[in-house]
Each structure stands twice: as C-alpha cells, then as structure tokens.
C-alpha positions in Angstrom: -66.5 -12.7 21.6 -68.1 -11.9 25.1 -66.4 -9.5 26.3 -68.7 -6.8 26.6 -66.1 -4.1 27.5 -63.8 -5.1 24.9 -66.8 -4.9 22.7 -67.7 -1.3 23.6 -64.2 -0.1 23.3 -64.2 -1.4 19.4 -66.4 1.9 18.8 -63.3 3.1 19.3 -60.5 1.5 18.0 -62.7 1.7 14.6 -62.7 5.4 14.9 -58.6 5.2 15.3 -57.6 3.2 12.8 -60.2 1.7 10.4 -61.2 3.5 7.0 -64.8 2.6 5.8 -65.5 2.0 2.3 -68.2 4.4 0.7 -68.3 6.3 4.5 -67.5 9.8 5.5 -65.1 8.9 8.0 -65.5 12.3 9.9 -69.3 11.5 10.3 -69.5 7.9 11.0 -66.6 8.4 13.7 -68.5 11.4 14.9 -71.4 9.2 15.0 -69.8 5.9 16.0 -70.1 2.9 14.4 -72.3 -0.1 15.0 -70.7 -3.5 15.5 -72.3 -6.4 14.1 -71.9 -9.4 16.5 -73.6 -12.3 15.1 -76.5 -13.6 12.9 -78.9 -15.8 12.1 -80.8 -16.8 9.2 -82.4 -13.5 8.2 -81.5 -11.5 11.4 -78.1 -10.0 12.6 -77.5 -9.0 16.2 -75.3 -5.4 17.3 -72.4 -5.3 20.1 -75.8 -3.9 22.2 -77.8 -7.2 21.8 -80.3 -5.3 19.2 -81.7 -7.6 16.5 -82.4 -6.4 13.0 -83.9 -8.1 10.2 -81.7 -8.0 7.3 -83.5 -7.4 4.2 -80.7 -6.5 2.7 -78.7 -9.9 2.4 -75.4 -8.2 3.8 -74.7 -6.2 0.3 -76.8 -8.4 -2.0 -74.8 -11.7 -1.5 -76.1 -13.6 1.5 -78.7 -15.8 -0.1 -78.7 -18.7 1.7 -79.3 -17.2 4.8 -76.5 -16.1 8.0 -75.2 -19.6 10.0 -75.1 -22.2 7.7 -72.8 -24.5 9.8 -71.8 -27.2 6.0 -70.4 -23.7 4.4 -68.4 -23.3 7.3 -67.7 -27.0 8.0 -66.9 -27.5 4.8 -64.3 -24.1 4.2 -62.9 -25.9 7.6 -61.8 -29.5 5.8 -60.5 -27.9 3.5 -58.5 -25.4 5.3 -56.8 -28.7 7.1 -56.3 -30.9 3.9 -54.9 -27.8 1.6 -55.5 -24.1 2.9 -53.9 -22.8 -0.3 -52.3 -22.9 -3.8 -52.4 -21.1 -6.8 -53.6 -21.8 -10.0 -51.0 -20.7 -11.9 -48.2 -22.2 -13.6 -50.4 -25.5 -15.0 -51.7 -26.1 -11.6 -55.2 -26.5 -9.9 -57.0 -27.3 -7.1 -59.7 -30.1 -6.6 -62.7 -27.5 -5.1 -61.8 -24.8 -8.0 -61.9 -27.4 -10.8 -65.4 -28.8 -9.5 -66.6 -25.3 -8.7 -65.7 -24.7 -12.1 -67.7 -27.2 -13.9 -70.8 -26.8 -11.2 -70.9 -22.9 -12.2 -70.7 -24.0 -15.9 -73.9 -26.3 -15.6 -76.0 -23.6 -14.5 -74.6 -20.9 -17.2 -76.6 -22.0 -20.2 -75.6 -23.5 -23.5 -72.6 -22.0 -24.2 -71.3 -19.6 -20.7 -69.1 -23.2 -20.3 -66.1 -21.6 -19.0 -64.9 -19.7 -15.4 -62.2 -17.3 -15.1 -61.9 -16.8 -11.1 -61.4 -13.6 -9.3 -61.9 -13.2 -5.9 -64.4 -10.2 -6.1 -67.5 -8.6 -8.7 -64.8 -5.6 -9.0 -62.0 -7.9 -10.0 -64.0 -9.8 -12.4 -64.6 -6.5 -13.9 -61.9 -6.0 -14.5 -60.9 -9.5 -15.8 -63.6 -9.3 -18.2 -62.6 -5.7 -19.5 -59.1 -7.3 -20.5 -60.4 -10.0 -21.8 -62.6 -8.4 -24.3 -60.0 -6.2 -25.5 -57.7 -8.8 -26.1 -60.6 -11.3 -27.7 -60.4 -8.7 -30.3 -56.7 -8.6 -30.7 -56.5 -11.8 -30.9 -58.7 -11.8 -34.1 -56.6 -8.8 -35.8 -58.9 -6.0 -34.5 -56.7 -4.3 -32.3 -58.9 -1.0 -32.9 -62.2 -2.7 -31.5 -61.8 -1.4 -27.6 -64.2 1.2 -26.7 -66.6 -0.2 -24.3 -70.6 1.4 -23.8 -71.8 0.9 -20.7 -74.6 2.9 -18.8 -75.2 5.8 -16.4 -76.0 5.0 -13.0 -74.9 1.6 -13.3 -72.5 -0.5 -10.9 -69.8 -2.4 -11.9 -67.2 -2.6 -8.7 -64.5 0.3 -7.5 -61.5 -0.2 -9.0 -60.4 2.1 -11.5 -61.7 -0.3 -14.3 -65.3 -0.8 -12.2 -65.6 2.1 -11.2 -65.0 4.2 -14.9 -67.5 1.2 -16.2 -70.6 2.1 -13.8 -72.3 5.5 -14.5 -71.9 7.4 -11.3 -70.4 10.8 -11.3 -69.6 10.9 -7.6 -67.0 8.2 -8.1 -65.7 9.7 -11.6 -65.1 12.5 -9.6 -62.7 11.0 -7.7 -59.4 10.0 -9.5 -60.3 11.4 -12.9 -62.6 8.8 -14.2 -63.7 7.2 -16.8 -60.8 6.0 -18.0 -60.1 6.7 -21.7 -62.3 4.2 -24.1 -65.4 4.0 -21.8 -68.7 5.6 -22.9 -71.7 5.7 -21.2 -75.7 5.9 -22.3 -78.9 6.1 -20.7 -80.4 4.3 -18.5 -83.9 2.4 -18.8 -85.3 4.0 -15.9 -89.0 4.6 -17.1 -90.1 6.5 -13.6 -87.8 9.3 -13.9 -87.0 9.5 -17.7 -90.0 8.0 -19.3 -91.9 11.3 -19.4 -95.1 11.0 -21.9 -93.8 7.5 -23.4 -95.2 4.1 -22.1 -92.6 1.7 -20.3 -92.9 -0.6 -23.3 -92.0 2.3 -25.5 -89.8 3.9 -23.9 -87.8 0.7 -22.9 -87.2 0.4 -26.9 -86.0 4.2 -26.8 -83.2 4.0 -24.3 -82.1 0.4 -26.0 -81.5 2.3 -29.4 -79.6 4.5 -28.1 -76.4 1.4 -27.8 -77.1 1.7 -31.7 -76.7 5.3 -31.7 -73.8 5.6 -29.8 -72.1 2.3 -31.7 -72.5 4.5 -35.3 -71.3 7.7 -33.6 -67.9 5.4 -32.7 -67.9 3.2 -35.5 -68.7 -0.4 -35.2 -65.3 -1.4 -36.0 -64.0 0.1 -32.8 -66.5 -0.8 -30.0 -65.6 -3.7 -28.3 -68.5 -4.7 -25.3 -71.5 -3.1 -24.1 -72.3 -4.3 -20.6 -75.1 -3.6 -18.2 -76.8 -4.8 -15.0 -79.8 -7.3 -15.6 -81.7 -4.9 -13.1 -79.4 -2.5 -12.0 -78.5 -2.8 -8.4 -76.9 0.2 -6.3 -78.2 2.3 -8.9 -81.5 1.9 -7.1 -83.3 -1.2 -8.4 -84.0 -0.2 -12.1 -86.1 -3.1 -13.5 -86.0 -2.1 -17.4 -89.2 -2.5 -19.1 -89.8 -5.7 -21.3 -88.9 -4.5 -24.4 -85.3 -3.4 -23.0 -83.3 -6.4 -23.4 -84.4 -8.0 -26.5 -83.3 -4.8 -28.4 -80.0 -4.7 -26.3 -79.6 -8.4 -27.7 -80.7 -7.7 -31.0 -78.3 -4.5 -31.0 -74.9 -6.5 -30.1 -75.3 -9.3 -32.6 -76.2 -6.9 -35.5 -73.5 -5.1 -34.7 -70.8 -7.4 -33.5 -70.2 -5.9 -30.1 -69.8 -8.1 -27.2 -72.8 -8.5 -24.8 -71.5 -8.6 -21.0 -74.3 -9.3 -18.7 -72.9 -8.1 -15.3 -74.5 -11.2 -12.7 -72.7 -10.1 -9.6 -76.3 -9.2 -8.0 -78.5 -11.1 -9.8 -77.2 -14.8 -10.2 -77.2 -17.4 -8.2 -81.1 -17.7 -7.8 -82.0 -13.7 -6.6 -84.7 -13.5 -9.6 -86.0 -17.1 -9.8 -83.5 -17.7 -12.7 -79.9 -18.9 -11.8 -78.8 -16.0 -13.5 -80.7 -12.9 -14.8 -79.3 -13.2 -18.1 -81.7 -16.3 -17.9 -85.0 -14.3 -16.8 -84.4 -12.0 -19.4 -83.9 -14.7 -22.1 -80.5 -13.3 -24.0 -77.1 -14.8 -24.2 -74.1 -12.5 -23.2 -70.6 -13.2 -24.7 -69.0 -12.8 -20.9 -70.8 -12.6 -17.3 -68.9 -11.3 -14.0 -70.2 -13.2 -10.8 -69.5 -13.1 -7.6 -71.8 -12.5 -4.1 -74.4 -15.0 -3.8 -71.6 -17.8 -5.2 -70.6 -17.9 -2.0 -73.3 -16.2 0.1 -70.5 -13.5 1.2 -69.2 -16.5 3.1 -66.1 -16.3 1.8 -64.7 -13.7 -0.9 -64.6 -15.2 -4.6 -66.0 -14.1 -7.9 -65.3 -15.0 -11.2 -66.5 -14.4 -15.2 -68.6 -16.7 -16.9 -67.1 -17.2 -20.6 -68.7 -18.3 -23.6 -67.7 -20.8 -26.3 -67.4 -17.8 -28.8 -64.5 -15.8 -26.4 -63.2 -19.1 -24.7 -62.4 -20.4 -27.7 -60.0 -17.6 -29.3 -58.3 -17.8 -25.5 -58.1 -21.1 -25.3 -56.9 -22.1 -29.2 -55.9 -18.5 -30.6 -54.1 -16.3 -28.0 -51.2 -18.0 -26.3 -50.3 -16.8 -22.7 -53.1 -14.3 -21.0 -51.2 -11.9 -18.7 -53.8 -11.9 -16.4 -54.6 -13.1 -13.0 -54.7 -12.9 -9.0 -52.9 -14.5 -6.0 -56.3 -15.6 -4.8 -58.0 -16.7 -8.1 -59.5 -20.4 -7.2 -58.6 -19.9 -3.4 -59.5 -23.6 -2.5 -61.1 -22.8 1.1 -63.0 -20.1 -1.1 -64.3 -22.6 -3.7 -64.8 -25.2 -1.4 -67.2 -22.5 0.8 -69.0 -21.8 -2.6 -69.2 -25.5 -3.9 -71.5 -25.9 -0.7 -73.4 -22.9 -0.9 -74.5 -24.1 -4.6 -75.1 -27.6 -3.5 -78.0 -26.2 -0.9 -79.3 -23.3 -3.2 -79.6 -26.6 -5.3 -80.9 -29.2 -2.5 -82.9 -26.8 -1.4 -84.8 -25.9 -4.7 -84.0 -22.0 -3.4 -84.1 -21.0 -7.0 -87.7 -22.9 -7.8 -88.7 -21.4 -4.5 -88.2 -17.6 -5.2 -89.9 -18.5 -8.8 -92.9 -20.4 -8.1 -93.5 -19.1 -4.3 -91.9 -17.2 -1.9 -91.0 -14.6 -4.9 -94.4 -13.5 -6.0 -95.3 -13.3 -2.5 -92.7 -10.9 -1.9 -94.1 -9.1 -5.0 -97.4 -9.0 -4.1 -96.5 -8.1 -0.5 -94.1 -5.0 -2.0 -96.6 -4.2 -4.3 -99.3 -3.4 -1.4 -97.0 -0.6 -0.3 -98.5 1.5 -3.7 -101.2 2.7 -1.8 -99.0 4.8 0.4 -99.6 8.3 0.2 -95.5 8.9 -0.5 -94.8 6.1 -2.7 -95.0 6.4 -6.6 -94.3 2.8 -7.7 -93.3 -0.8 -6.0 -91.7 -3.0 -8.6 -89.9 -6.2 -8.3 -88.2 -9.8 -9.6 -87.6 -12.1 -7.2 -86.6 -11.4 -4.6 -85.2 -8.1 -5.3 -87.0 -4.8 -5.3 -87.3 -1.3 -5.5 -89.9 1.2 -3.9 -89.8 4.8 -5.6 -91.0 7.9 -3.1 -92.9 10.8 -4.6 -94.0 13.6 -3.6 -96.9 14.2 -5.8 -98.0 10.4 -6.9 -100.4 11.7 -9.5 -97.5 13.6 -11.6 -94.2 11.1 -10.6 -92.9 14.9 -9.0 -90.2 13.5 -6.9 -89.1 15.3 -3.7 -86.4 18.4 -3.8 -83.9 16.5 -1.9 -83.9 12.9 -2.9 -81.4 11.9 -0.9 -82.6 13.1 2.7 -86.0 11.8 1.8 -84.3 7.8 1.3 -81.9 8.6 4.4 -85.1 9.5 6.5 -86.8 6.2 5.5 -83.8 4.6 5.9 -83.0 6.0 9.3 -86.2 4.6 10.9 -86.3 1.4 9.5 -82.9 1.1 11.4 -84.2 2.2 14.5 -87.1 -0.3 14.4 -84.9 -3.3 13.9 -85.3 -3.2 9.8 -81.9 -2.9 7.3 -83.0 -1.4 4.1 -80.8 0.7 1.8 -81.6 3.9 0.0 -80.1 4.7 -3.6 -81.8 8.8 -3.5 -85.4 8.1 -3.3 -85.7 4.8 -3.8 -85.4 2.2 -1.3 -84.5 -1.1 -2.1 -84.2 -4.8 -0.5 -83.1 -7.9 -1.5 -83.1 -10.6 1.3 -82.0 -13.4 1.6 -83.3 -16.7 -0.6 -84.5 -18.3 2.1 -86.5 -15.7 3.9 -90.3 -16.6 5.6 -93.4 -15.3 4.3 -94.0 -14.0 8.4 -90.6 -12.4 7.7 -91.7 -11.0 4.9 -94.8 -9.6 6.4 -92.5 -7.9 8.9 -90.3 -5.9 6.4 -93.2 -4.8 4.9 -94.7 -4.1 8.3 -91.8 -1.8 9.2 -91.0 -0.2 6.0 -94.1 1.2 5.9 -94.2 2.9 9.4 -91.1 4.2 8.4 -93.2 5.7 4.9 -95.9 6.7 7.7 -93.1 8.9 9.2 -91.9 10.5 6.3 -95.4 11.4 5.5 -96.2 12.7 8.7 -92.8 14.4 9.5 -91.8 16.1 5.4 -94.0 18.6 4.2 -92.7 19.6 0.8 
C-alpha cells in the first residue's frame, strides 16, 4: 500500500472497529495506534516512514529475520497446488507429513511425534488434554492436577491462561480453572534473598516435591514450565533448577512438559531449550519461531512414552482444529527450518553471534540503574534497580520499564518491558553492528531514567 491518505485514515478505522489484544482500548485509541508498514531483516518501518530496529523478533517468533522471499515463495506454490485440507478423517497433507518428521529430527531421542495446532495457546491446550487422558488411558483417571508456576506464560485461552501464573489474567473470567496449582518461581533477583543462585535454584525446584505430597502423587498429572520464562520477564533459572525439576518428575511419576513456544527453534543455541538445559520432557508445545510468525502454526512435541498409549492404547482422541497441519502453514514453516538449518542459525547463536550478544548485554551492568544483565542466546533480560548494592527495586516497577521502554521507541529501538525488566530477543540472524546499536540505544534510554527518576 501507497496510499498515504488511506494510510493515515487506518489510525482511524483501528480506533472504530478493531480490539487489541493485551491493550487498553480507551488509551491506545486515545493515543492512536502505530501502523506497521513493512520490514526488513531486523528493522520494521511505520505508516510515517520511521524505522525501528526490532529487537524484539515481532513477539519472540521472527528468527529468521522480516522478508525472506523462499517462505513466502514457497507458502505461494503451495497455495496454487492445494490451499487447504484437513487432517482429519485418515487424511494428510504432503508439507504437514514432512513438517512432521523434520520437527521430529530435531526433538531428541524420543520427542518423535507432532500433534499440530495452529498457535503456542492451542497447543496448550492440546497438551493439557492429552495428559489427562494419557493417564486415563492407563486406569488412573484420578491423576489430573497439573503444577505449573507463578508468573509464567503459557497462551490466553482459558486452559493457557489458568496454566501461566499471572493474576491480572486470573482475574479475568475466574481463573485458574479447577485442577491447576501453581508454585514459585526461580527468580533468584527478586526472591533469592540471602541464598546463592545455585542454592536457591535447588529451593524453588523442591518445592514441585512439596506441592506433589501435599496432592498426592497418585493424582498429579504434569508439571510444566518455561525453559527461561518469557513474558514473565526473562527469568533464566539458576543451574541447579532444572536437574532437580527432572529428577522431581521421574521420582515421582508426573509428566514433565517443557513449554518451547519461545525458546525452540534455535533462540538459545540449542534447537530447543529443553536441549540447553539437558532434561527430556514427556510433551513440548511449539509454535513461533517454526514458522518465524510467517504464517500461524504451532504444534506439541510427543514422546515415545505418551505417543505410544495414544497411538496403541486409546482409540479415538476427541481432539483437534480446523487448521491443524494447514498445508500453506507447514509448507511456510518446512522452509523456515530448511534456512535456520542451511544457514547454521542455530550453530551461529551458539558459537558466535550469541556470546556476543552476551557480552554486549552484559556491558550494560555498569549502569548506574541496572542490577543485573543476564542471557542465553539470544534472548535476554536486563533488571532495573534502584539501589544496585541491595537489589532494592523501584516503588513503581512498572512506570520505571514503561519509561525505558517509551524512549527506546522514540529513538527507533523496540524493546518490551515485563515491570522492571526489559527484555529482547531478536531475531537469529541479527549483525553484531546491529547489535551494538540496541545496546547503543537501550542504554540512552537507562541514561534517561537515571537522569529524569529520582526515587
């Protein structure tokens, strides 16, 4: 589009007739809302010709970088030669078989199975069914409570949304749902208090044990929890976190769902975190960066221990979506794995590109307002303090992260704030000169807050 007036005008009709997701419609339509035009490898462009650097990868997803012409090339062939078909009903399509086996060969040793969905909250929810029927199947009917963790993300439907730990959306429309529990989180900065990260990591695993024995063994189903948890600000668990979490499930016989909607496909130098982090879950959700956001599709990873009870146990499962497979959607992601793979975009946020990012975030530490840089990969999270010395954190978390926020915007930099802690993860194939100028801008934007907050 080049219509410039019919460009400004969208301001507009957005205002009339389009509800945001996660927005206070009020505000933003008070404010008016920016149109994204185009993009370009790690930059997107406004309705006003402004260019921003997106170090945000769209929400997560966009790994292999805006205007890859194959994905859309190849979502076009496909589009001609079969634009859709479901898979029920003992039918399939050629990309969602292929898609299925090149997801497998990436999964580990025994993830060798794909259910599709077309989004992380759908495959949520797939997997939250499918636990609870695994069970069944195997004549414990009682095992269905389901741990999970507070602050962490899991999608926004009522399943996703009751899973992930975040009271503002259990406030709206009575959530949890019955048979979801929540424990701590393993976020050292905040909650570590006197107790090393190493130690403390070890704390916060136990207390899955804990809450397992208060609910009986024989009636927990699945704990599952973000590799590093995402929208929940970045919360890279210490080392001694997931071992323990591992260790936990098997002992116990709880399912162990790795939730790799952020973190697979290459964002920590692993294909998937569960990878990095050395465990094997029983089910994995994916979805964003298997496509690169090109197209909507997600999907859960299945292991030989569920997929077998499905496959030779169960019978019919009652369970599935219009769109599960989309061909155009599998053939968009089929090419987005073949050039994180051609492209060695996984090696490359391991062996180079990743630790320059860390060393690069890590050089922000010395900031008078920022209490710690961490990172993996290419994803990170930068905690603002007030008092460094002491990890006191600011009054009003969330207008400090808004003002950083704020400025990065108006300098031509997309970062997100979670309360106090700002986070990025761009895209897999981002520059080191790009890097430089993300770090460049974020911390004028810190220079700001220290020159403009006095708390």
């Amino acid at each position: 589009m080049n219509d410039r007036p019919a460009l400004s005008n969208l301001a507009t009709i957005d205002a009339a007739h389009h509800l945001h997701p996660f927005s206070d419609m009020k505000e933003l339509n008070a404010r008016g809302t920016r149109i994204i035009e185009r993009a370009e490898g790690v930059y997107i462009y406004d309705s006003n010709g402004r260019k921003y650097l997106d170090a945000f990868a769209g929400l997560w997803c966009v790994n292999v970088g805006y205007g890859r012409r194959s994905i859309a090339d190849a979502a076009y062939r496909q589009m001609q030669e079969l634009p859709y078909y479901n898979t029920f009903f003992g039918t399939t399509t050629p990309p969602a078989t292929l898609l299925a086996q090149k997801i497998a060969s990436h999964g580990g040793e025994k993830l060798k199975r794909v259910f599709f969905t077309n989004s992380g909250s759908e495959a949520t929810d797939t997997w939250f069914r499918m636990a609870r029927v695994y069970w069944k199947v195997l004549g414990k009917p009682e095992k269905t409570e389901v741990i999970a963790r507070k602050n962490g993300y899991h999608g926004s439907t009522v399943a996703g949304a009751s899973l992930g730990g975040m009271k503002l959306m259990h406030e709206q429309g009575n959530l949890p749902i019955e048979g979801i529990h929540h424990i701590g989180q393993p976020y050292w900065y905040a909650e570590g208090g006197d107790l090393s990260p190493a130690e403390f990591g070890l704390k916060v695993a136990r207390e899955l044990e804990e809450k397992i024995d208060e609910l009986g063994e024989d009636r927990v189903a699945a704990f599952v929890a973000e590799p590093i948890q995402g929208a929940g600000g970045v919360i890279i668990p210490p080392e001694t976190y997931w071992p323990e979490i591992a260790r936990i499930c098997k002992a116990r016989n709880v399912l162990l769902v790795v939730d790799e909607v952020i973190c697979g496909f290459g964002r920590l130098g692993a294909w998937f975190g569960h990878q990095y982090y050395g465990v094997e879950p029983d089910l994995a959700p994916i979805a964003k960066g298997l496509s690169s956001g090109y197209l909507p599709i997600g999907g859960v990873l299945v292991s030989d221990r569920v997929a077998d009870v499905m496959v030779n146990e169960l019978g019919d499962f009652y369970h599935g979506f219009t769109y599960s497979g989309h061909p155009v959607a599998a053939a968009a992601a089929l090419e987005n794995i073949r050039i994180i793979e051609e492209e060695g975009l996984v090696e490359r946020v391991r062996d180079d590109i990743g630790p320059y990012f860390a060393e690069a975030w890590k050089s922000l530490e010395d900031h008078d307002v920022v209490g710690q840089a961490e990172s993996v990969g290419l994803i990170g999270g930068l905690q603002l303090a007030a008092d460094k010395a002491t990890r006191r954190r600011y009054a009003k978390p969330d207008d400090i992260g808004a003002t950083v926020r704020n400025h990065c915007v108006e300098n031509g930099l997309i970062m997100r704030a979670t309360g106090d802690r700002m986070l990025a993860s761009p895209a897999l194939t981002i520059s080191r000169l790009e890097i430089d100028e993300v770090v460049e801008k974020l911390r004028a934007a810190l220079d700001h807050l220290r020159d403009t907050v006095r708390e």
